[in-house]
C-alpha positions as CSV (number, residue, x, y, z in Angstrom):
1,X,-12.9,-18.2,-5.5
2,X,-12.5,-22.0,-4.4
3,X,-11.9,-24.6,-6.1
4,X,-12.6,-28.7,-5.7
5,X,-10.2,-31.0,-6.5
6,X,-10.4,-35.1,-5.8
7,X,-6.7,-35.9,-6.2
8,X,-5.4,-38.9,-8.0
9,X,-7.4,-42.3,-6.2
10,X,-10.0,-44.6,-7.6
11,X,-12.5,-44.0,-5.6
12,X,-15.0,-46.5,-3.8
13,X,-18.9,-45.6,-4.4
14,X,-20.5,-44.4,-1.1
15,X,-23.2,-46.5,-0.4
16,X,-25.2,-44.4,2.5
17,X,-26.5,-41.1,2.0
18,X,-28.4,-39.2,4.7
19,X,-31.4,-39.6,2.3
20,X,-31.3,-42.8,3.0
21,X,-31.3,-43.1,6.8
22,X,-34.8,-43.4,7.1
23,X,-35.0,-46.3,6.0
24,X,-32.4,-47.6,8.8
25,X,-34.5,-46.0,11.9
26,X,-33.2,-48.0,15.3
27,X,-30.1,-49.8,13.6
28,X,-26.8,-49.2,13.2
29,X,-24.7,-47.6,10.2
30,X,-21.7,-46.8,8.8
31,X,-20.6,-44.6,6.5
32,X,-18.5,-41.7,5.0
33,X,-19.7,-37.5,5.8
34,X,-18.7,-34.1,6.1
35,X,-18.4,-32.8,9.6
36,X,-19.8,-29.5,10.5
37,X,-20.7,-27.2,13.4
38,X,-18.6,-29.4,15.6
39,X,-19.2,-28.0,19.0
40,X,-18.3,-29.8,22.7
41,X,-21.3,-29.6,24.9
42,X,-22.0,-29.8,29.2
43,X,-24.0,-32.4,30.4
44,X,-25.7,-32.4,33.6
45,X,-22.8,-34.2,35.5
46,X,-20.5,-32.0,33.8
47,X,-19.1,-34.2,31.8
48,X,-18.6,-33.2,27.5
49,X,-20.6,-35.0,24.8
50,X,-19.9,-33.9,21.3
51,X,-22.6,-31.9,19.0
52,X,-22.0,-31.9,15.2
53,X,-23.9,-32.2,12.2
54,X,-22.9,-34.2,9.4
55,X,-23.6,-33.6,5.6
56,X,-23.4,-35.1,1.6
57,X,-24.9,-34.0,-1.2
58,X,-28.5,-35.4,-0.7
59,X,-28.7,-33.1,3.2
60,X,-27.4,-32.7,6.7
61,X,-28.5,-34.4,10.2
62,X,-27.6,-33.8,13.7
63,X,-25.8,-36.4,15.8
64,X,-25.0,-36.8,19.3
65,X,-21.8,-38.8,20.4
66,X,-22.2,-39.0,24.1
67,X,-18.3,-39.9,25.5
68,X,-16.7,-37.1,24.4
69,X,-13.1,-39.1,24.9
70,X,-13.9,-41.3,22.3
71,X,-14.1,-38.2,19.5
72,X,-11.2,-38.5,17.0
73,X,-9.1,-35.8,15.6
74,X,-11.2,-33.9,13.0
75,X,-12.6,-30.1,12.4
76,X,-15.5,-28.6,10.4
77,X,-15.2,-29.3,6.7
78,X,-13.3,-32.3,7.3
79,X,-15.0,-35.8,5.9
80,X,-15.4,-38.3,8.7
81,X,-16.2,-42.2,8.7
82,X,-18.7,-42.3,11.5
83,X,-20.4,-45.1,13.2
84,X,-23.6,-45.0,15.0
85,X,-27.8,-45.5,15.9
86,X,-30.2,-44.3,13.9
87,X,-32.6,-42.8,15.7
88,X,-35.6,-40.4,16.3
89,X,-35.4,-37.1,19.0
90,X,-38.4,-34.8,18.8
91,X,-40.0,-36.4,15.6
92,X,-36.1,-35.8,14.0
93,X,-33.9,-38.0,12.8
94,X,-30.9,-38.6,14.5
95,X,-27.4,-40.4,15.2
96,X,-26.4,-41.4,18.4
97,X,-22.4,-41.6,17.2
98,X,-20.0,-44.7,18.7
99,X,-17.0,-44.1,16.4
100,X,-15.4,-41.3,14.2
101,X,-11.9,-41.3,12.7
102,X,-10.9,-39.0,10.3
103,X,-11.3,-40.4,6.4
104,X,-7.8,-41.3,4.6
105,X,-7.8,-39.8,1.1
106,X,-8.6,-42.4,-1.1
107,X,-11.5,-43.4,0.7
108,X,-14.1,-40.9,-0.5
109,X,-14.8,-38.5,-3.7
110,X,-15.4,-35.3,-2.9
111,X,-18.5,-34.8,-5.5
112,X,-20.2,-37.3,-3.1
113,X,-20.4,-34.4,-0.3
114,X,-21.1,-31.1,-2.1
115,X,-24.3,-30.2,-3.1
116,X,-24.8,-29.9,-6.6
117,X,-27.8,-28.8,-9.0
118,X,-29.6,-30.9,-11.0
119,X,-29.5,-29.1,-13.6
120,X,-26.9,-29.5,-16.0
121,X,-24.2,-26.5,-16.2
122,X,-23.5,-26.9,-19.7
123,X,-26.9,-26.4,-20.6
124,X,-27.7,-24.1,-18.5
125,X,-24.7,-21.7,-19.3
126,X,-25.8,-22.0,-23.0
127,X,-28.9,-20.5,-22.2
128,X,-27.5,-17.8,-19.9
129,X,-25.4,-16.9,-23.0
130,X,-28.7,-17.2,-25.1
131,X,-30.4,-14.3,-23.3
132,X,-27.6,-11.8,-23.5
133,X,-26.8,-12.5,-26.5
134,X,-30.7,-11.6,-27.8
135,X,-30.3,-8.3,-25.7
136,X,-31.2,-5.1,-28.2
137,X,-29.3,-2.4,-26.0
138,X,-25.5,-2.8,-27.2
139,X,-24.1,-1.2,-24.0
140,X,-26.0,-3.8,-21.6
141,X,-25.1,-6.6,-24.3
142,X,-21.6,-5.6,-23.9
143,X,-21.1,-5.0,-20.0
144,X,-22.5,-8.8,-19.9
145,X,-20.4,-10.0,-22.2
146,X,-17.6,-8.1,-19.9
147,X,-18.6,-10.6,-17.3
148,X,-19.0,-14.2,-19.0
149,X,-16.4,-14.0,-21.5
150,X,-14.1,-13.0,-18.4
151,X,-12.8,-16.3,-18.0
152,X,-11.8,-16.4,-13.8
153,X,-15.4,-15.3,-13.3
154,X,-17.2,-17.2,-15.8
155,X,-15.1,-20.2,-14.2
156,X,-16.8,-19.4,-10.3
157,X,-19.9,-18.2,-12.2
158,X,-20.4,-21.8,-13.5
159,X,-19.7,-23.2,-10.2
160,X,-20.8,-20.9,-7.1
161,X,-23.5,-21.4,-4.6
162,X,-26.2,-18.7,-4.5
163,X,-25.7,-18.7,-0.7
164,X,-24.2,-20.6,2.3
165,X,-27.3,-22.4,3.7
166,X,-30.3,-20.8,2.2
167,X,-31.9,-20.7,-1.5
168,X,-29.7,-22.9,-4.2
169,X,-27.2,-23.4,-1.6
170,X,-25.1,-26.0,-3.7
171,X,-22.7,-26.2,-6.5
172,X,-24.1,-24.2,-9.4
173,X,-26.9,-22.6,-7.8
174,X,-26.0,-19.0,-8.5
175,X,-26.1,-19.8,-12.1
176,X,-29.7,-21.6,-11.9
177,X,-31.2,-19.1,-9.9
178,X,-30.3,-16.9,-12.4
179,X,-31.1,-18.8,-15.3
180,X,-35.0,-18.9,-13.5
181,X,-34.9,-15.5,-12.9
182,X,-34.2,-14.6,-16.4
183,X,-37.0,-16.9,-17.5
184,X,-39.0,-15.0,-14.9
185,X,-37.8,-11.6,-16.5
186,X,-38.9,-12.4,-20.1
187,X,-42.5,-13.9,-19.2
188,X,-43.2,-10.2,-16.7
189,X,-41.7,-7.6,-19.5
190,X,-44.3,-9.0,-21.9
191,X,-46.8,-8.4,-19.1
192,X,-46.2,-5.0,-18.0
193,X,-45.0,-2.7,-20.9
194,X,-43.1,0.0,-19.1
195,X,-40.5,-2.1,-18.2
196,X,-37.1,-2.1,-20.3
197,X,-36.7,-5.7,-21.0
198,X,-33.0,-6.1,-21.4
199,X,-31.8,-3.7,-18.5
200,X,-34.5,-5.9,-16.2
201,X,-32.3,-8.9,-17.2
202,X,-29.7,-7.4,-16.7
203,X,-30.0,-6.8,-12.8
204,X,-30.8,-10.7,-13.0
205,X,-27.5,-11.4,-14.2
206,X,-25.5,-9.0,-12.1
207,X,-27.7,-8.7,-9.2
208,X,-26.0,-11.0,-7.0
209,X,-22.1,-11.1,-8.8
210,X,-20.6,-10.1,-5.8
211,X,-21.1,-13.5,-4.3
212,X,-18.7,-14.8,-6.4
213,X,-16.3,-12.9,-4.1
214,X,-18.5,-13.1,-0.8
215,X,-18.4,-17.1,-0.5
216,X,-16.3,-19.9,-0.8
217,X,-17.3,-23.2,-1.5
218,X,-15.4,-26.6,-1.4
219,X,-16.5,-29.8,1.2
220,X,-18.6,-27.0,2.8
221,X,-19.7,-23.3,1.9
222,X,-18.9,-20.5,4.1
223,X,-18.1,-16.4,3.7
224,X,-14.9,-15.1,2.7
225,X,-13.5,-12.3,4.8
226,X,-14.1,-9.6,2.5
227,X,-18.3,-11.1,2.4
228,X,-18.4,-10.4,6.0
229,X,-16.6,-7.4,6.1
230,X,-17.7,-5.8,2.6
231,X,-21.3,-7.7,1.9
232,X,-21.9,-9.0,-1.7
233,X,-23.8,-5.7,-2.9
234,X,-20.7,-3.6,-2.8
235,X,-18.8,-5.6,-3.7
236,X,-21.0,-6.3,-6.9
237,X,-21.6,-2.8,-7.4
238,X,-17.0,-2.5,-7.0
239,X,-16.9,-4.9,-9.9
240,X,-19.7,-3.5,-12.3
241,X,-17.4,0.1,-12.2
242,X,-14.7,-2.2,-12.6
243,X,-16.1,-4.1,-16.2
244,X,-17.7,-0.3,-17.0
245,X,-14.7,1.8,-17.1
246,X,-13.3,-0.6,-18.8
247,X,-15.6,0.0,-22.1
248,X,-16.1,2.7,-24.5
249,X,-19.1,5.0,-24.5
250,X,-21.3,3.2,-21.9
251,X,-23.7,6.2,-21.1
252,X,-23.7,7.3,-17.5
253,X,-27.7,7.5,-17.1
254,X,-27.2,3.5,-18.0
255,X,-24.8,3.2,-15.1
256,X,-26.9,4.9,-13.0
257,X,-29.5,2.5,-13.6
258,X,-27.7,-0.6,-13.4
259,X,-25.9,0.3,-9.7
260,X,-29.5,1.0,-8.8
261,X,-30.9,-2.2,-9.8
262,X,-27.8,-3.8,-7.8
263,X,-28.0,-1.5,-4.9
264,X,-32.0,-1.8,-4.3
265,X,-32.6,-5.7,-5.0
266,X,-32.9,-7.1,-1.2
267,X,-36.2,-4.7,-1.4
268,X,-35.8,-3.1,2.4
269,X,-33.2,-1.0,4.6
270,X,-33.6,-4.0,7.3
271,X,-32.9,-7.0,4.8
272,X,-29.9,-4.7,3.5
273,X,-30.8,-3.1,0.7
274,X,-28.8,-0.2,0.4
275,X,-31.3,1.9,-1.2
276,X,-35.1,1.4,-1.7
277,X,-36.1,0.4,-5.6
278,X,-37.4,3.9,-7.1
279,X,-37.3,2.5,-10.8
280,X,-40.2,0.0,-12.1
281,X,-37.5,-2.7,-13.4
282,X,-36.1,-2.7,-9.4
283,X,-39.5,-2.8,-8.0
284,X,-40.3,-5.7,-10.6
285,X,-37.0,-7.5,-10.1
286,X,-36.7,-7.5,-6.4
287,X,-40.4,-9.4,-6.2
288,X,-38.9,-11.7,-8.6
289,X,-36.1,-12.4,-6.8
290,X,-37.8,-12.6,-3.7
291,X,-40.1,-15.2,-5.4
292,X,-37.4,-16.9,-7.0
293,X,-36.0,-17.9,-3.4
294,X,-38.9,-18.9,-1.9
295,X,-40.3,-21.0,-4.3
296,X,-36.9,-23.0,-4.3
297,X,-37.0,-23.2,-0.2
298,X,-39.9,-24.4,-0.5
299,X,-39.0,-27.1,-3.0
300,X,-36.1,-28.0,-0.4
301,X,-37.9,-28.1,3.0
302,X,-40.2,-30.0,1.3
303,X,-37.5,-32.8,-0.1
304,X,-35.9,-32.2,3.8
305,X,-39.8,-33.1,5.0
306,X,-39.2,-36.6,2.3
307,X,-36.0,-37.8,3.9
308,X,-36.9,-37.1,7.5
309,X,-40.2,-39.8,6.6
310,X,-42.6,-37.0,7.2
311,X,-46.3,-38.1,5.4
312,X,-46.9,-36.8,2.6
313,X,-50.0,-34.9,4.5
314,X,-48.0,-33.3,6.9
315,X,-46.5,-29.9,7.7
316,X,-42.8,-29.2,7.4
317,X,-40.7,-28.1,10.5
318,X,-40.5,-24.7,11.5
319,X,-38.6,-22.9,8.2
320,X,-36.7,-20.2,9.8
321,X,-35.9,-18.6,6.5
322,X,-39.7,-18.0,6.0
323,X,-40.8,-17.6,9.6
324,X,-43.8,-21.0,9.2
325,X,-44.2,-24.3,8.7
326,X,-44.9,-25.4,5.1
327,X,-47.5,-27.9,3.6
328,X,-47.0,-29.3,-0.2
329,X,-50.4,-29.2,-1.9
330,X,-49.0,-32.3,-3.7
331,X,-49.3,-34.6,-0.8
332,X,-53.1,-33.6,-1.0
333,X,-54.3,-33.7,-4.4
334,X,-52.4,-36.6,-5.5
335,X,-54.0,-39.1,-2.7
């Protein structure tokens, strides 16, 4: 489970964001990033140019620095001072790169180059805590509290991303997607009456707990070698026997139940669901879930769209995590 630390500097504010760089088409910056997807490329003479992306907290942007003997000593994850042309390649933003040197310590804060929610954590782990603790069914109520009041995983649980690059993929997304889910869960129990409330919540809390063990997250997020090997489902499911042998009583049909809710969530053999849902609370939830991540793509391709100075009228770019170009109604109705 990582952790982020800034070290002992004053830091200086960082006065360019990649949000920003639209407004600094065809001139030159500077500023401070995180380097990623580094990659030397052939060009048609044969000659290298260097390929890497660079990120903060507001996005990402590709950049180009064509004489690759002029690229400084850095790898992915490291933050870089960069210098370079804003410009535009295939309706994108770009930077055409002319300097890079690797950023000193006391130059930079990292909470300047992670993505973090906007939500606040506090608040947002006090209402988390404000669901369980309404739960009727003792033995969900305490597996939960198993979980949050365990204070290594409340402390990643506070903090993790709920993926590497796709839905609330930044610093306390896990916990707001499911905080939204659980808002989700109470609103659809009232509607449909045969589902059990406080075990549908339940698989919103735990459904995706293994990813507190599948990535890691610091000046980037990446998988951990037991994520790629093992796959946050069993390792979810390896930590729910864990907290359950660990309490008294907690009725195996229950069990049963919960491991299925885990097991079942992605929906479909091919998007990795281990099992398909057979229970109305995992048919229910994975649809939530499901929504719950593309609603909050959508909300980020269309902030992406924002930054790169698309009109408010126009489509997206190709969004590969739902296989279309998206339009926001908003840009419509409000003109």
């Amino acid at each position: 489970m990582a952790r982020m630390t800034s070290g002992p500097f004053s830091f200086p504010m960082k006065d360019l964001y990649i949000t920003d760089l639209t407004r600094f088409e065809n001139q030159q910056v500077t500023g401070f990033f995180v380097a990623s997807a580094k990659q030397f490329r052939a060009k048609k003479d044969s000659s290298r140019y260097l390929a890497v992306n660079l990120a903060d907290r507001t996005g990402q942007i590709e950049c180009r620095m064509w004489d690759a003997s002029e690229v400084g000593d850095f790898n992915n994850g490291d933050v870089i001072k960069v210098k370079g042309l804003v410009c535009r390649y295939q309706e994108k933003l770009q930077i055409n790169l002319d300097k890079i040197r690797l950023a000193a310590p006391g130059e930079y804060d990292l909470a300047d180059f992670v993505p973090h929610t906007v939500r606040s954590i506090d608040e947002m782990w006090a209402e988390l805590n404000g669901f369980v603790d309404s739960f009727s069914n003792v033995h969900l109520k305490a597996l939960l509290r198993a979980f949050l009041d365990d204070q290594e995983i409340a402390g990643a649980l506070r903090h993790a991303p709920a993926a590497k690059a796709l839905h609330h993929a930044w610093i306390g997304g896990l916990l707001e997607h499911i905080v939204s889910l659980l808002g989700l869960c109470e609103l659809t129990a009232k509607h449909y009456p045969e589902i059990d409330r406080d075990l549908l919540m339940t698989a919103a809390v735990l459904h995706d707990i293994g990813k507190l063990r599948e990535l890691s997250w610091g000046t980037s997020f990446d998988y951990t070698l037991e994520g790629q090997l093992v796959g946050h489902i069993s390792i979810g499911v390896a930590m729910v026997e864990s907290k359950i042998a660990q309490l008294d009583s907690f009725p195996q049909d229950l069990r049963i139940l919960v491991l299925h809710l885990i097991l079942s969530h992605h929906g479909k053999y091919e998007f990795g669901s281990p099992k398909l849902p057979m229970i109305p609370e995992a048919v229910l939830f994975n649809y939530l879930d499901d929504l719950d991540a593309k609603m909050q793509t959508m909300r980020s391709e269309f902030a992406r769209a924002e930054a790169a100075g698309k009109a408010p009228d126009q489509m997206t770019d190709w969004v590969r995590a739902m296989e279309r170009p998206l339009l926001n109604t908003n840009g419509l109705l409000k003109r």
